[in-house]
N, C-alpha and C positions, 0 to 999 in steps of 0.2 A: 651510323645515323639511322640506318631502316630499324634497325633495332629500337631502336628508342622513339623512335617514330610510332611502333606497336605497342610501346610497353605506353606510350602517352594515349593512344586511342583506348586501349584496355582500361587504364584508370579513369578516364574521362566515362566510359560506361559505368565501371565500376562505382563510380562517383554520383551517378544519376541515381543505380539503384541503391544507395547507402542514401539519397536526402529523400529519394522518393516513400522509402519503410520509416522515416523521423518524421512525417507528414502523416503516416498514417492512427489512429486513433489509439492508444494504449491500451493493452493488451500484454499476457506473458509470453504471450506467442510472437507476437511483435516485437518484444524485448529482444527476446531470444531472437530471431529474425535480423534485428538491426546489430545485435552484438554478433553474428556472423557475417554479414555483410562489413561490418566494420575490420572484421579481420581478416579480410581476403581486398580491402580496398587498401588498408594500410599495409598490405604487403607488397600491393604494386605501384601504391605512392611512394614507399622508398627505392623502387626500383627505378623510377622513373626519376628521383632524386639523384640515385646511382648512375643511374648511363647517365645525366645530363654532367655531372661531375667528371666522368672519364670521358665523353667526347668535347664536352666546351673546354672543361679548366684542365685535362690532362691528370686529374686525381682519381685514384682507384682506391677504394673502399668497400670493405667487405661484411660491413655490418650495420646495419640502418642507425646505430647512434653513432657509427664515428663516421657516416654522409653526411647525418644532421650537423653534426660537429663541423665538418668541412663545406657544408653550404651556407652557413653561419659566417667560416674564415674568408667567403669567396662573396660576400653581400646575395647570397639568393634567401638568405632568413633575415629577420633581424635578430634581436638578444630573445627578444619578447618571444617572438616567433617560433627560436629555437629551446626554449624554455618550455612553449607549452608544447612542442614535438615530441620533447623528448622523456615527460610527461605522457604523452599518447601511448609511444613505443611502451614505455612501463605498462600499462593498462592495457597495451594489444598483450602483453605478458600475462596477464592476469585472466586474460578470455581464458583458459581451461581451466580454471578456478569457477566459473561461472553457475555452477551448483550451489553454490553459495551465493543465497538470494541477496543479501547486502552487496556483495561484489558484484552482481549480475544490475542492481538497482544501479549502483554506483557508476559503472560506465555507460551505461543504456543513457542516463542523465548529462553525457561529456559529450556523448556522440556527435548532436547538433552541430555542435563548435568545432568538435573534431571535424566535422565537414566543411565546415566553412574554410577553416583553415586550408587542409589539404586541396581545396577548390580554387582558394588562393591560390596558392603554392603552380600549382598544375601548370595555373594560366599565366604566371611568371616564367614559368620555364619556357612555355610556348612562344611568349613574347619576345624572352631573348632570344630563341631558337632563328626568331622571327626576322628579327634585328643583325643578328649573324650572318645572315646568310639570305 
């Protein structure tokens, strides 16, 4: 539980500085900026997806789309939800493509929602965590 405890404060920072660079003024530099942020927030939003999956529901998962998959089968997404996750996870694939200014345009423009979402998401977990225990 300490575990997942840290990997939910991390994200929750992590999360501040991925809306606080969507906030700021458009820029390539900025682009670039939030499409890294983006990829170091969505690495510890599935971690945090992860531990919540192996300490509440007993599910161990080793790959941020078959968590998404299983947070889906255990009501922590809905259909919608895990639709556009799993959609994210493609796109956080596509961050080393990023030289490629259409592809760089392209997620830089998702980001937003990608945040909103994973903000969600976060405060779900923390809620039942909440309710658990």
């Amino acid at each position: 539980m300490e575990t997942l405890k840290l990997r939910i404060e991390s994200a929750e920072k992590a999360l501040k500085t991925l809306k606080a660079i969507t906030e700021e003024p458009y820029s390539v530099i900025v682009r670039d900026a939030a499409i890294q942020r983006f990829e170091y927030t969505s690495e510890v939003f599935w971690k945090v997806v992860k531990g919540y999956l192996d300490v509440q529901e007993g599910i161990i998962c080793n790959s941020p789309k078959s968590c998404f998959k299983e947070a889906f089968k255990v009501g922590l997404l809905s259909e919608e939800e895990t639709v556009k996750i799993l959609e994210m996870v493609d796109d956080r694939n596509l961050t080393s493509h990023t030289y490629h200014e259409e592809v760089a345009e392209e997620i830089y423009r998702k980001i937003r929602d990608y945040w909103e979402l994973m903000d969600r998401v976060c405060r779900r977990v923390v809620e039942r965590l909440g309710a658990e225990g």
